[in-house]
N, C-alpha and C positions, 0 to 999 in steps of 0.2 A: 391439588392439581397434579395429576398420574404426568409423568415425564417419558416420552418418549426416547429412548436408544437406539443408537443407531444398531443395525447389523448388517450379516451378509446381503442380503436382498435388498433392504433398503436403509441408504444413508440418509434421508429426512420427509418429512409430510408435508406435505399442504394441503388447504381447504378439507371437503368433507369425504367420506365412504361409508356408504352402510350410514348406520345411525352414530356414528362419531366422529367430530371433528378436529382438524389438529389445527392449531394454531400457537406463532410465535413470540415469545416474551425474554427482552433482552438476548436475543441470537441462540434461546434455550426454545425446542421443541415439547409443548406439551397436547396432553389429547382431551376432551372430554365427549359424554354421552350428548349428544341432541335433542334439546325442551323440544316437547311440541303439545300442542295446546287446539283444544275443542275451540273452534268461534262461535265468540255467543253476541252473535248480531240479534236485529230485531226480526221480528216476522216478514216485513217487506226485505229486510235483506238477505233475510234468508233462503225467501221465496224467491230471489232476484238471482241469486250464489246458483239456487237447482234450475232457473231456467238455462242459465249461462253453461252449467255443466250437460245441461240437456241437449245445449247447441252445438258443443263439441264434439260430442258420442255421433248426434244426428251426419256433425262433418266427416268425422270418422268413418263412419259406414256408408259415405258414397260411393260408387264406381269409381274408382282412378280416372276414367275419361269423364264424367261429370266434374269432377273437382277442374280437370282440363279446363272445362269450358267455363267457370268458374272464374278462373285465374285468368282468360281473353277479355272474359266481360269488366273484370277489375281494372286493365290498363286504363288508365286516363281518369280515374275516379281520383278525385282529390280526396287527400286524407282529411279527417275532422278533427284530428288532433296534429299541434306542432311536430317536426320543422316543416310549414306550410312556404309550395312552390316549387320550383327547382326540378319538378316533373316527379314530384312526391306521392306516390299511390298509393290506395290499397291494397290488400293482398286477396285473393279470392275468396280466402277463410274469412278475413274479416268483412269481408262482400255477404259472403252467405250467412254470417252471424249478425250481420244487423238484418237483412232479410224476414231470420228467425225471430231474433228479437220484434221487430215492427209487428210480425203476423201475432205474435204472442200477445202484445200488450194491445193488440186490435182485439184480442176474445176470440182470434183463430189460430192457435197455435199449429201448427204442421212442417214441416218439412219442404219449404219453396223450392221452386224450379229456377235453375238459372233464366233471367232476364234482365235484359239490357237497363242499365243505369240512365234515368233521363232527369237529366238538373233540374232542381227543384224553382219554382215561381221565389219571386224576391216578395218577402211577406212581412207585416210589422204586427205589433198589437197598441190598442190602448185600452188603459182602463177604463170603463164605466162604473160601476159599482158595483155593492154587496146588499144582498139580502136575505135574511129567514127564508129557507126554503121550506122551514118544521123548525119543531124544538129543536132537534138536535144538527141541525144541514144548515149549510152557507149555499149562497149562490153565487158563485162570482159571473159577473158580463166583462165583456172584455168587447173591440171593436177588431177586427181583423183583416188587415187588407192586404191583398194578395196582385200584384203583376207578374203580368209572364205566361199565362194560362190563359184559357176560358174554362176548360174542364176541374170547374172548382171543385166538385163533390166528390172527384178522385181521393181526395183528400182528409186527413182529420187531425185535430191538435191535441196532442201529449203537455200535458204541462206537469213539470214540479213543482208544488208549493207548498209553502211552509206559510204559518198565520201564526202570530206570536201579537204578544201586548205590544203596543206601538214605543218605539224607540227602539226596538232590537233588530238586532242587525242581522245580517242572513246568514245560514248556515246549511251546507250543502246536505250532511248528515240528517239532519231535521226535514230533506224535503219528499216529499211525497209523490209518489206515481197518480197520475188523472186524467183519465181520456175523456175527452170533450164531447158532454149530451147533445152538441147540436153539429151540425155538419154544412161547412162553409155551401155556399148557395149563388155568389158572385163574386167582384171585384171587392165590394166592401161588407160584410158579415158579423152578425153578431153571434161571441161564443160563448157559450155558458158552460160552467162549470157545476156539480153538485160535489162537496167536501162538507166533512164532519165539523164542528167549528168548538174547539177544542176551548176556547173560553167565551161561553153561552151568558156573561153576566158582563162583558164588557160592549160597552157600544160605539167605541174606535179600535181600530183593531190595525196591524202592521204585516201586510200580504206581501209577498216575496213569492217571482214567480221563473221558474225556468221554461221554456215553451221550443217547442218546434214541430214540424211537420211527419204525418206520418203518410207515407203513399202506399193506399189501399189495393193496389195492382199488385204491384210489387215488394212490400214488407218495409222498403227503404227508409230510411231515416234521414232527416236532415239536419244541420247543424242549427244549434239551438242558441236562441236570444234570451236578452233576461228584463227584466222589471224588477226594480228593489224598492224598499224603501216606501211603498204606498199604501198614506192612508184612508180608510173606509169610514166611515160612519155606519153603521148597522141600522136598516130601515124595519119596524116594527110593525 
C-alpha cells in the first residue's frame, strides 16, 4: 500500500483524482490505482445499458430552450421512485428519458417532443392462463381492466416476466422485457403475451409478472404492478 506524504502543496488527500484514489487507515494516508472493470451483463441488459446511454446523448443535444420546456412540463409529475409526496417531482431529463425509453420499447425509437404529462387510467390484471403458442412460445392471457379513460387503444402493456419451475420465487434480474401482442379495446380486455418458455417439458410452470402502461402519444410510462407467485398448467 504506496503511503502518501505530506508536502508543501498538500498536507493530506481524500477520495479520488484521475484514476487514484487516496484513502485513510489508522489516521495514515494511503493512495492506490482505480480497478475498473468491462460489465459483462446479458444481451437484454446490455441492450438496455445502449438505449439508456442513447437517451442521454439524445438529452444532451437539445436546445437549452427545449430542455426549458421540458423541465415546465415535469412540475407536478409525481416521481415513480421513493421519497413519494411532499411535492416530489421529476426532473425534465427524467421526463424526457422515460418518453425515449417508452417510444423505444413501443418499436419506435426517436427523439420525442415535449408533451404534456396526463395521468395514467387506474388499471389491474388478472391471470387467465398459459398456452403452446408452438414448440418453442408460451402464450400468457391475462384480463385487464382499466378506469379513468375511454380512449383505451392510446395505450399498451409492457410486462416483465420471468417463468421458472413452480416454487421459485421471483427475481428481478431474470425478468424479461414484452410488449403486449394485443392492444386494450375497452374497460375490460384481454392481453396476451407471446414468450419463449424456457422449460418446454414441464406442464406447471411458476410466472412472475412486472406490468404497466405504456402511452402511445406520448412515450410515458407508468408505474408498474406485479403478480407473483402464479401457477399455470400448460394446455396441450
Amino acid at each position: 500500500m504506496p503511503r502518501f506524504y505530506p508536502n508543501t502543496q498538500f498536507s493530506d488527500c481524500w477520495s479520488s483524482v484521475g484514476n487514484v484514489t487516496y484513502y485513510h487507515r489508522n489516521g495514515i494516508c494511503y493512495f492506490r490505482s482505480k480497478a475498473y472493470s468491462t460489465f459483462a451483463g446479458t444481451a437484454d441488459q446490455l441492450e438496455q445499458q445502449g438505449l439508456h446511454q442513447r437517451a442521454i446523448r439524445a438529452w444532451q443535444r437539445l436546445p437549452h430552450n427545449v430542455q426549458l420546456q421540458w423541465r415546465r412540463l415535469a412540475k407536478g409529475v409525481a416521481a415513480h421512485r421513493p421519497p413519494f409526496g411532499d411535492g416530489n417531482s421529476i426532473s425534465g431529463y427524467n421526463l424526457f428519458v422515460s418518453a425515449y425509453h417508452g417510444f423505444a420499447q413501443l418499436g419506435n425509437e426517436h427523439v420525442p417532443a415535449p408533451k404534456r404529462f396526463i395521468p395514467f387510467p387506474i388499471f389491474s390484471f388478472d391471470f387467465l392462463g398459459a398456452s403452446a403458442a408452438n414448440l418453442f412460445d408460451l402464450q400468457l392471457s391475462f384480463r385487464l381492466t382499466m378506469c379513468g379513460t375511454f380512449d383505451y387503444s392510446r395505450y399498451r402493456v409492457l410486462g416483465k416476466i420471468q417463468i421458472e419451475e413452480p416454487g421459485t420465487g421471483r427475481n428481478p434480474g431474470k425478468m424479461r422485457n414484452f410488449l403486449s401482442a394485443s392492444v386494450p379495446s375497452g374497460e375490460v380486455s384481454t392481453i396476451d403475451f407471446i414468450v419463449p418458455n424456457p422449460l418446454p417439458s414441464h406442464t406447471a410452470l411458476q410466472i412472475h409478472i412486472r406490468y404497466l402502461l405504456l402511452d402511445t402519444k406520448t412515450g410515458y410510462r407508468s408505474n408498474y404492478h406485479s403478480l407473483s407467485a402464479i401457477q399455470s398448467i400448460l394446455k396441450h
